[in-house]
N, CA, C and O of each residue as an XYZ file, in Angstrom:
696
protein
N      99.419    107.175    121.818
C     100.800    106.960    121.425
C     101.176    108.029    120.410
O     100.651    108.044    119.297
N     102.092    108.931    120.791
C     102.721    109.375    119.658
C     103.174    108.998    118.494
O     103.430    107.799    118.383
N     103.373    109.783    117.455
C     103.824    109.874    115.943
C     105.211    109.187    115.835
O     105.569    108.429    114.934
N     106.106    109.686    117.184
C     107.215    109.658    117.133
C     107.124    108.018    117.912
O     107.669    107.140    117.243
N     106.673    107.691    118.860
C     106.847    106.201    119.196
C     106.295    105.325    118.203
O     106.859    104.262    117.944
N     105.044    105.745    117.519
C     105.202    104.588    116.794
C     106.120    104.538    115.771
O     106.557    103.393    115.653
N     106.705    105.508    114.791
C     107.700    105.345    114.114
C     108.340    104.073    115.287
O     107.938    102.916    115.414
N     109.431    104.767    116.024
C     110.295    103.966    117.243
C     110.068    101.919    117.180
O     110.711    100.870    117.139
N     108.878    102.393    117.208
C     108.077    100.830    117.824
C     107.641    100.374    116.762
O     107.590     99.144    116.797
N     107.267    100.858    115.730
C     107.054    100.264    114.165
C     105.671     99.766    114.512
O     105.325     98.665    114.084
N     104.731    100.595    115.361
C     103.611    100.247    115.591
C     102.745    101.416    115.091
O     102.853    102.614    115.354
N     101.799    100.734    114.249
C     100.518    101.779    114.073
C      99.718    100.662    113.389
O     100.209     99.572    113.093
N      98.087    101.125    113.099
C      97.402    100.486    112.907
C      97.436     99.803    111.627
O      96.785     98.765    111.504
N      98.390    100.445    110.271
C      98.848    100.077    109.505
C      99.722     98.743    109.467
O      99.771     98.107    108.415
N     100.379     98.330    110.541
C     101.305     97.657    110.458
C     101.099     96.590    111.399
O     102.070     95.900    111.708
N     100.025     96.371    111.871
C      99.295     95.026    112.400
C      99.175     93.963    111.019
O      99.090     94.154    109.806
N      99.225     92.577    112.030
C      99.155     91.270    110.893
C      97.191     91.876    110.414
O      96.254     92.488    110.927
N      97.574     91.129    109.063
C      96.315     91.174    108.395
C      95.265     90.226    109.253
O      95.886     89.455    109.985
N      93.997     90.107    109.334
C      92.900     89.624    109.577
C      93.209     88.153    108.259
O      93.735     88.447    107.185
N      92.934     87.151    108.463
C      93.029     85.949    107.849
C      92.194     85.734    107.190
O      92.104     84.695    106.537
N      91.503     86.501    107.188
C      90.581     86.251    105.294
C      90.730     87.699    104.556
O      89.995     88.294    103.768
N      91.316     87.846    104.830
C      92.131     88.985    103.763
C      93.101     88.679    102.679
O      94.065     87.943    102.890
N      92.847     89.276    101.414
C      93.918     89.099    100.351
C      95.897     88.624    100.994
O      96.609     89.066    101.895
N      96.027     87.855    100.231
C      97.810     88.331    100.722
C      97.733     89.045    100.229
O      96.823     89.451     99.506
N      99.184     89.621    100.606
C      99.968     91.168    100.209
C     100.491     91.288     98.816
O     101.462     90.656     98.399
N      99.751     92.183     98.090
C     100.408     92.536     96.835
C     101.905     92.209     96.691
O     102.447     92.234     97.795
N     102.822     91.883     95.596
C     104.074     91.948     95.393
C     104.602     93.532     95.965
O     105.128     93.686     97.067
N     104.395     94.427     95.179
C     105.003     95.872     95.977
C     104.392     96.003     97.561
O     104.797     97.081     97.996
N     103.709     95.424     98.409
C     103.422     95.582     99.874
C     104.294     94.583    100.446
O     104.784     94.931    101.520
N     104.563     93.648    100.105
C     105.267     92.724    100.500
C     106.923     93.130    100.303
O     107.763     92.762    101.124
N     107.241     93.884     99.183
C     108.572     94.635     99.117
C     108.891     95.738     99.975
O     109.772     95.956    100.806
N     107.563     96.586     99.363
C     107.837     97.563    101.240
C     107.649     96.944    102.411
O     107.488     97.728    103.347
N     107.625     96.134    102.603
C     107.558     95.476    104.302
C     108.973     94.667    104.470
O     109.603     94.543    105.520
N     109.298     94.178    103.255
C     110.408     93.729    103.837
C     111.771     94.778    103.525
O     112.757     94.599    104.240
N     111.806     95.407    102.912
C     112.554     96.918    102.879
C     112.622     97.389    103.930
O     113.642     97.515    104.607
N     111.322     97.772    104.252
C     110.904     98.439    105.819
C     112.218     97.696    106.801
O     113.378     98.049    107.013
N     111.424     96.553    107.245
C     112.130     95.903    107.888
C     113.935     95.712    107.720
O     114.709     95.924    108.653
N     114.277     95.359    106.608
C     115.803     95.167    106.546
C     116.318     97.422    106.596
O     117.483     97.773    106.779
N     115.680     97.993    106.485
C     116.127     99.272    106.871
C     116.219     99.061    108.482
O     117.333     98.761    108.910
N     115.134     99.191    109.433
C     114.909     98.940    110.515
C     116.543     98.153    111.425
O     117.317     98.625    112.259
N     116.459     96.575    110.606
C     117.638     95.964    111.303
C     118.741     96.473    110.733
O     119.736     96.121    111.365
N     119.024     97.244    109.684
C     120.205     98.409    109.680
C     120.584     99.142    110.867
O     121.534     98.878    111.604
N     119.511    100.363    111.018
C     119.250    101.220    112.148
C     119.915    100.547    113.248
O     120.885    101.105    113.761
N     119.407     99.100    113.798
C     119.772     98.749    114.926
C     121.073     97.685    114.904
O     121.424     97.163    115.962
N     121.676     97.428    113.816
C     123.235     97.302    113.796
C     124.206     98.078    113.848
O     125.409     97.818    113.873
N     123.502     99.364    113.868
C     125.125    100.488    113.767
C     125.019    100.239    115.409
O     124.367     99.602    116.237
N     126.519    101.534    115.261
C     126.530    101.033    116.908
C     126.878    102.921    117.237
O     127.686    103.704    116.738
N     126.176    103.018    117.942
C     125.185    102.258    118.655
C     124.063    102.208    117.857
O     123.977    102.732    116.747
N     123.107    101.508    118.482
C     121.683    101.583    117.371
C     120.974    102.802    117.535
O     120.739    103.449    118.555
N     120.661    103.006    116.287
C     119.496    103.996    115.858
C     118.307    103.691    116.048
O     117.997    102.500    116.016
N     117.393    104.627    116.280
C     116.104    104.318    116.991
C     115.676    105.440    115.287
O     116.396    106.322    114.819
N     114.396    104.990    114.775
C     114.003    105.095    113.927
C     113.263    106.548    113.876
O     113.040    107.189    112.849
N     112.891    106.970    115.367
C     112.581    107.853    115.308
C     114.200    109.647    115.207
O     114.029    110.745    114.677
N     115.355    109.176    115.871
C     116.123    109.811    115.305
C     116.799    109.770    113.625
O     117.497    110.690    113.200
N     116.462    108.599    112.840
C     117.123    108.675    111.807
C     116.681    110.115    110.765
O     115.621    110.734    110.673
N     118.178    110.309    109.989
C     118.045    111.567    109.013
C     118.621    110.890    108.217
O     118.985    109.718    108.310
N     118.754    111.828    107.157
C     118.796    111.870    105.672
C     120.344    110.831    105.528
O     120.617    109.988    104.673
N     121.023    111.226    106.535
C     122.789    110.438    106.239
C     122.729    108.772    106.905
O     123.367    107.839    106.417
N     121.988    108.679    107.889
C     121.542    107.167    108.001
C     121.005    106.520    106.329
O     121.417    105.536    105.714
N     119.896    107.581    105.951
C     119.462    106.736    104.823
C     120.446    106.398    103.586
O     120.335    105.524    102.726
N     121.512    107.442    103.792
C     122.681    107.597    102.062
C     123.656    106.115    102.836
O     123.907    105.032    102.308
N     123.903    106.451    103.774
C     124.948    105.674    104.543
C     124.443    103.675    104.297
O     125.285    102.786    104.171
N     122.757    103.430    104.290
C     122.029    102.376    103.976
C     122.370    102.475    102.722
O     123.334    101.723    102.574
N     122.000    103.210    101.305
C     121.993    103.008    100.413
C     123.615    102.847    100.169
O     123.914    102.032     99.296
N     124.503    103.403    100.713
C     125.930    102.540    100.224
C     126.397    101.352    100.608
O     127.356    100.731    100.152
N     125.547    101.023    101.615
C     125.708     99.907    102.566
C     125.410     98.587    101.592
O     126.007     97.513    101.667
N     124.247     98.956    100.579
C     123.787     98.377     99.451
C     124.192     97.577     98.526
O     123.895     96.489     98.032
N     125.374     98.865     98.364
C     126.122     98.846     96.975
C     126.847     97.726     96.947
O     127.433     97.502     95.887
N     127.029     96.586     98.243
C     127.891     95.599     98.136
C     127.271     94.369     97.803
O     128.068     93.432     97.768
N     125.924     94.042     97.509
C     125.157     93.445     97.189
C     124.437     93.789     95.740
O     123.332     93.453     95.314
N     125.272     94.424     95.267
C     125.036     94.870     93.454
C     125.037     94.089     92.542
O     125.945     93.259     92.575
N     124.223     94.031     91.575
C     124.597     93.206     91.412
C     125.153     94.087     88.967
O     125.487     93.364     88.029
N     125.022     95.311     88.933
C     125.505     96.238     87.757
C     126.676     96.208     88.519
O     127.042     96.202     89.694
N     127.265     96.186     87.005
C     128.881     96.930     86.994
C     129.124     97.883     86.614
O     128.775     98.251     85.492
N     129.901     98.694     87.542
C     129.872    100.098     87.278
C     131.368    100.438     87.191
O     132.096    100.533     88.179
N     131.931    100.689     85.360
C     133.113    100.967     85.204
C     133.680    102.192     85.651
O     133.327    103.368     85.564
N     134.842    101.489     86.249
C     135.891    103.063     87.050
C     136.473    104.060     85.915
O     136.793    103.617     84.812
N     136.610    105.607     86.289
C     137.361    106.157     85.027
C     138.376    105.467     84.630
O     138.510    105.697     83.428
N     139.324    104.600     85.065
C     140.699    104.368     84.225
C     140.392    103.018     83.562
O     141.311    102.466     82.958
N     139.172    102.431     83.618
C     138.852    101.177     83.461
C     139.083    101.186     81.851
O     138.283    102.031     81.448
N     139.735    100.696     80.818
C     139.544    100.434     79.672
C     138.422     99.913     79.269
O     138.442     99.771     78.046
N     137.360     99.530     79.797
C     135.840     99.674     78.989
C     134.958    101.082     79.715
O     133.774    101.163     79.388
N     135.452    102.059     80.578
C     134.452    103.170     80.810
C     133.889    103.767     79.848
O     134.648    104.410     79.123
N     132.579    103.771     79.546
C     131.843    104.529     78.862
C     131.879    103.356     77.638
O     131.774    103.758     76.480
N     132.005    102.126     77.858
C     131.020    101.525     76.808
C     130.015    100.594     77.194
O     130.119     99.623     77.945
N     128.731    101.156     76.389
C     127.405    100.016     77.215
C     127.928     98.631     77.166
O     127.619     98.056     78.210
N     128.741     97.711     76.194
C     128.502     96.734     76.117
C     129.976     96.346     75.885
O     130.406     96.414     74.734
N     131.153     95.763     77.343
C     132.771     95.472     76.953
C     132.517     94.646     76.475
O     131.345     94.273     76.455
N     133.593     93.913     75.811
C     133.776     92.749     75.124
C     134.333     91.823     76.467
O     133.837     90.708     76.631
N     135.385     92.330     77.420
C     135.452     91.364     78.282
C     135.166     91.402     79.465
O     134.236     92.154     79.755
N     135.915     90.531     80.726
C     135.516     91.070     81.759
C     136.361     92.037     82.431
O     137.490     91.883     81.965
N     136.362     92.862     83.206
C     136.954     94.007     83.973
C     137.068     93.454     85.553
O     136.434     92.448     85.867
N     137.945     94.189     86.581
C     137.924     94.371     88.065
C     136.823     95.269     88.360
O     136.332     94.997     89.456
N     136.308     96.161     87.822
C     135.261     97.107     88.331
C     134.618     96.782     89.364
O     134.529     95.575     89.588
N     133.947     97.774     90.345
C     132.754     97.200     91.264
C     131.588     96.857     90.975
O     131.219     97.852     90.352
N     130.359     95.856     90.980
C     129.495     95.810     91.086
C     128.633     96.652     92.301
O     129.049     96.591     93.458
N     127.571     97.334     92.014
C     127.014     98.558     92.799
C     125.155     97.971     92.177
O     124.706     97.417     91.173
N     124.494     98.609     93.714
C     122.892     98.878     93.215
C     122.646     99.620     91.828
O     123.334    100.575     91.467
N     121.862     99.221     91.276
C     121.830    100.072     89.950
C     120.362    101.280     90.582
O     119.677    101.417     91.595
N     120.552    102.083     88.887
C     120.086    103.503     89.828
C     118.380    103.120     90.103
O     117.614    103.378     91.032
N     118.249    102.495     89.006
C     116.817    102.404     88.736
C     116.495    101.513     90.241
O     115.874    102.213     91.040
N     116.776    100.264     90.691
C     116.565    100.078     92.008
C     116.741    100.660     92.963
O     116.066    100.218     93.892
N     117.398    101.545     93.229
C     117.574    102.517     94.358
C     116.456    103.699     94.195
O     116.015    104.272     95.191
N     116.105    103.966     93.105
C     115.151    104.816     93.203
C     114.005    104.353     93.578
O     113.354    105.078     94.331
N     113.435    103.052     93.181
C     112.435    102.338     93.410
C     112.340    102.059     95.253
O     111.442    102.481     95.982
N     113.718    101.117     95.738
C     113.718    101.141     97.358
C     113.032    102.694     97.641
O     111.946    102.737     98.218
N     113.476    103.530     97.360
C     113.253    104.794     98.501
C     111.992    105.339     98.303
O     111.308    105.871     99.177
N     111.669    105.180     97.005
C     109.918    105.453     96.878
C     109.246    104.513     98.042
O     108.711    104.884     99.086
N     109.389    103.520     97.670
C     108.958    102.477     98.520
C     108.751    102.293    100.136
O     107.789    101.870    100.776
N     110.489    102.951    100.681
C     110.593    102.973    101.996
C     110.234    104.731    102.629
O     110.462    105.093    103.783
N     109.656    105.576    101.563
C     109.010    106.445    101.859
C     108.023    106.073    102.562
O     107.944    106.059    103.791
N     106.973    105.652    101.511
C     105.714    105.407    101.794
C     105.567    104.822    102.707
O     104.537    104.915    103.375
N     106.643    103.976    103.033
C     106.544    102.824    104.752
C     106.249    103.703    105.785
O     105.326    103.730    106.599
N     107.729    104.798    105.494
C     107.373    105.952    106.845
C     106.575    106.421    107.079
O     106.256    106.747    108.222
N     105.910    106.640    105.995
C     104.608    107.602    106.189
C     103.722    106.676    106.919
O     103.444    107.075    108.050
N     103.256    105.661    106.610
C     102.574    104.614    106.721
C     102.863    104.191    108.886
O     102.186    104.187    109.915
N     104.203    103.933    108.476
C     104.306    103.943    110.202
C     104.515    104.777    111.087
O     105.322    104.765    112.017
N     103.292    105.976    110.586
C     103.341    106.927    111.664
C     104.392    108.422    111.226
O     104.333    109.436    111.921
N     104.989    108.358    110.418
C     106.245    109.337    110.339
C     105.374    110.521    109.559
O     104.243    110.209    109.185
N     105.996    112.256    109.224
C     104.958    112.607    109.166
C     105.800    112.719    107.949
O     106.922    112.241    107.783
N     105.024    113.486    107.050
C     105.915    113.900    105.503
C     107.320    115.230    105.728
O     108.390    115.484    105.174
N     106.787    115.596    106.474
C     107.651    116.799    106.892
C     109.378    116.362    107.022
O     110.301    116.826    106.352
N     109.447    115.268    108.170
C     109.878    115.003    108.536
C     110.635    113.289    108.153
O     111.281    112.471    108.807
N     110.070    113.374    106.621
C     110.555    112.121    105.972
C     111.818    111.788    105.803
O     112.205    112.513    104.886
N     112.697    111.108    106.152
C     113.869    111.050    105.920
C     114.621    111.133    104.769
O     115.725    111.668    104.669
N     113.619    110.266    103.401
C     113.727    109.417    102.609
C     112.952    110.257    101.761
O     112.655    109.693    100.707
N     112.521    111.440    101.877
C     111.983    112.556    101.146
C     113.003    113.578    100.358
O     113.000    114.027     99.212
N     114.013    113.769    101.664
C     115.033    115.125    101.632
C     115.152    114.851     99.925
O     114.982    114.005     99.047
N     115.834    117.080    100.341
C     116.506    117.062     99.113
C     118.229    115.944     98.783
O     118.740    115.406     97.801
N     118.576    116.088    100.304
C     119.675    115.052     99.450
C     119.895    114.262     98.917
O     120.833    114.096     98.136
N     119.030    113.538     99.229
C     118.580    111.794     98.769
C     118.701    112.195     97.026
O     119.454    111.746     96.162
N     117.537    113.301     96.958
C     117.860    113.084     95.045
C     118.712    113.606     94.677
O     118.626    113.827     93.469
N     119.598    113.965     95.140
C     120.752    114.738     94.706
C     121.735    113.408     94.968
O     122.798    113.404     94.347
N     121.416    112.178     95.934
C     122.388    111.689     95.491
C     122.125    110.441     94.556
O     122.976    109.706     94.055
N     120.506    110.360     94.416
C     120.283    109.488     93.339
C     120.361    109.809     91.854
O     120.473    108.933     90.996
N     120.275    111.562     91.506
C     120.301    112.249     90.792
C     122.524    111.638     90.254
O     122.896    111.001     89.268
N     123.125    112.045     91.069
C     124.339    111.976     91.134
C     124.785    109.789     90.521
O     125.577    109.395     89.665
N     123.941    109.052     91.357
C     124.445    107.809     91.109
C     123.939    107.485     89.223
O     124.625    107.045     88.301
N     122.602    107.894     89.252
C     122.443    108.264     87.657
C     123.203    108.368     86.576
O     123.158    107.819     85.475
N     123.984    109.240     87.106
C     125.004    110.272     85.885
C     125.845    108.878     85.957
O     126.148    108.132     85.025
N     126.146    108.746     87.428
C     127.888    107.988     87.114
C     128.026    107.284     86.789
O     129.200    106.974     86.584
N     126.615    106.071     86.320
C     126.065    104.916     85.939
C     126.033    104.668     84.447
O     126.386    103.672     83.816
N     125.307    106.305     83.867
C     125.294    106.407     82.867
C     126.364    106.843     82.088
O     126.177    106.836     80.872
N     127.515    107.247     82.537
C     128.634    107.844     81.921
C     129.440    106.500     81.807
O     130.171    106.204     80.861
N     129.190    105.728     82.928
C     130.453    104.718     82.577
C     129.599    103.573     81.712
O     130.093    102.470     81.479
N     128.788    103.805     81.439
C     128.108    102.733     80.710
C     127.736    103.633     79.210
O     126.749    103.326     78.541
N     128.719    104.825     78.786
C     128.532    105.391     77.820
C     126.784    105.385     77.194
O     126.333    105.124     76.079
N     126.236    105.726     78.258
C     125.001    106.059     77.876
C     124.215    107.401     78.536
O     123.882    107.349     79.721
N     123.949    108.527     77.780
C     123.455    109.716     78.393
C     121.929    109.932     78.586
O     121.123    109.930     77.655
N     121.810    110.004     79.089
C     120.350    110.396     79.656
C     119.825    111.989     79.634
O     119.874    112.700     80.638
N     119.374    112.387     78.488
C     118.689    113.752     78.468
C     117.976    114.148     79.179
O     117.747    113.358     80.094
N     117.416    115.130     79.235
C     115.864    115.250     79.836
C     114.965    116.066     78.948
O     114.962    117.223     78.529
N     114.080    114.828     78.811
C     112.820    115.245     77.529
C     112.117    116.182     77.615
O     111.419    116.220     78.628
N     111.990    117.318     76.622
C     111.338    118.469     76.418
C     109.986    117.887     76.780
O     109.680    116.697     76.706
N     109.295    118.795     77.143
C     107.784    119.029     77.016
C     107.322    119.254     76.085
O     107.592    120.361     75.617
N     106.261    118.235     75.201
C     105.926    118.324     73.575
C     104.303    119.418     74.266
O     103.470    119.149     75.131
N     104.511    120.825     73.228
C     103.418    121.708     72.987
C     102.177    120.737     72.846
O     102.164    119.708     72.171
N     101.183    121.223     73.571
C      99.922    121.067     72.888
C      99.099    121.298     71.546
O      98.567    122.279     71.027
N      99.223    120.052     71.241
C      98.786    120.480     69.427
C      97.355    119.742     68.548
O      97.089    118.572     68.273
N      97.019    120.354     68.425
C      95.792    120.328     67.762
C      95.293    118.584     67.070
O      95.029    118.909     65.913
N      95.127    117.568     67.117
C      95.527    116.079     66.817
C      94.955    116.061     65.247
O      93.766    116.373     65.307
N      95.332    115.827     63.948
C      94.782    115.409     62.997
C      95.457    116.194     62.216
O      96.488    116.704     62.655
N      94.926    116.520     60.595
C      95.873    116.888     59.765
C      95.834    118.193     59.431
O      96.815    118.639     58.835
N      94.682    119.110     59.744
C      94.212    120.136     60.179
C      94.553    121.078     60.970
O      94.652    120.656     62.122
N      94.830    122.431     60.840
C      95.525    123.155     61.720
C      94.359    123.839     62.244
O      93.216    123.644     61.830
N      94.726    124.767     63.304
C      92.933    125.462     63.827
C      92.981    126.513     63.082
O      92.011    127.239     63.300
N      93.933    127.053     62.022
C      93.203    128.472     61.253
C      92.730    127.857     60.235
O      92.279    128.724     59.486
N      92.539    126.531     59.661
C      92.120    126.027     59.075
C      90.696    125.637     58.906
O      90.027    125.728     57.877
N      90.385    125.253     59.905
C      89.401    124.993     60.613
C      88.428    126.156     60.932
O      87.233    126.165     61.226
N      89.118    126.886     60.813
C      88.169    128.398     61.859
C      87.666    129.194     59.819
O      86.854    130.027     59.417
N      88.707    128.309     59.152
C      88.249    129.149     57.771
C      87.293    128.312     56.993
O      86.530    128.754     56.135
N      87.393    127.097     57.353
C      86.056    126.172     56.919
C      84.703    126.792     57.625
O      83.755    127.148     56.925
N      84.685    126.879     58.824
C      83.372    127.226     59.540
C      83.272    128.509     59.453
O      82.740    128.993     60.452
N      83.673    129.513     58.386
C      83.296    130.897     58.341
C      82.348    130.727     56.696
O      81.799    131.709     56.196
């Protein structure tokens, strides 16, 4: 059987029922399987259905907005009179949307499925560069309307641990 049917068929040796004296499924195996799966019956509700082995990168963005209606963060609009504060005082119309941190988590997750059922890395859907460009993107807009910025942390130098510097050191042992 090909790479490409079992993707299709969601068959590989990975994805057989467990043997009955085997552990249950970790909490995160049990999330990727049912991820897996509710991606899967996505695929085959559009219309026409998608066969798993054609899906790309815009099936997967097109799922993750599909998402957003089951959100359960509020994500203030620019004209919203609380945009950009972490914490309104009341309530707003805004949308509720997936927050970023779960969406990043699903797609790690429904990576590893693909890989797992046969898919190769190359050819990951849920790999592409777009995907982080648009999780990269839901980030910002999350964090702006929730007046909270997100840097990105320098790389702390490698430094010598204790109170001691090394020319210090190099002048004791002379």
């Amino acid at each position: 059987m090909s790479s490409q049917s079992q993707i299709q068929n969601g068959s590989s040796s990975s994805s057989q029922q467990p043997p009955s004296n085997q552990q249950p499924l970790s909490r995160y195996e049990s999330q990727k399987r049912r991820d897996w799966n509710t991606f899967g019956q996505y695929l085959k509700n559009q219309s026409p259905p998608v066969p798993l082995s054609h899906c790309n990168f815009n099936h997967v963005l097109d799922f993750l907005r599909y998402l957003d209606q089951f959100g359960k963060t509020k994500v203030h609009l620019h004209g919203c009179i609380f945009f950009g504060q972490p914490t309104p005082p009341a309530p707003c119309a805004c949308p509720l949307r997936q927050a970023w941190g779960s969406l990043d988590a699903l797609i790690g997750r429904l990576r590893a499925a693909y890989e797992e059922h046969g898919g190769s890395p190359e050819t990951n859907p849920f790999g592409g560069g777009a995907i982080r460009v648009y999780l990269r993107e839901v980030k910002e807009c999350q964090a702006k309307a929730r007046g909270i910025l997100y840097r990105k942390k320098k790389k702390k130098r490698n430094q010598i641990k204790g109170t001691q510097s090394s020319k210090d050191i190099k002048q004791e042992t002379s």
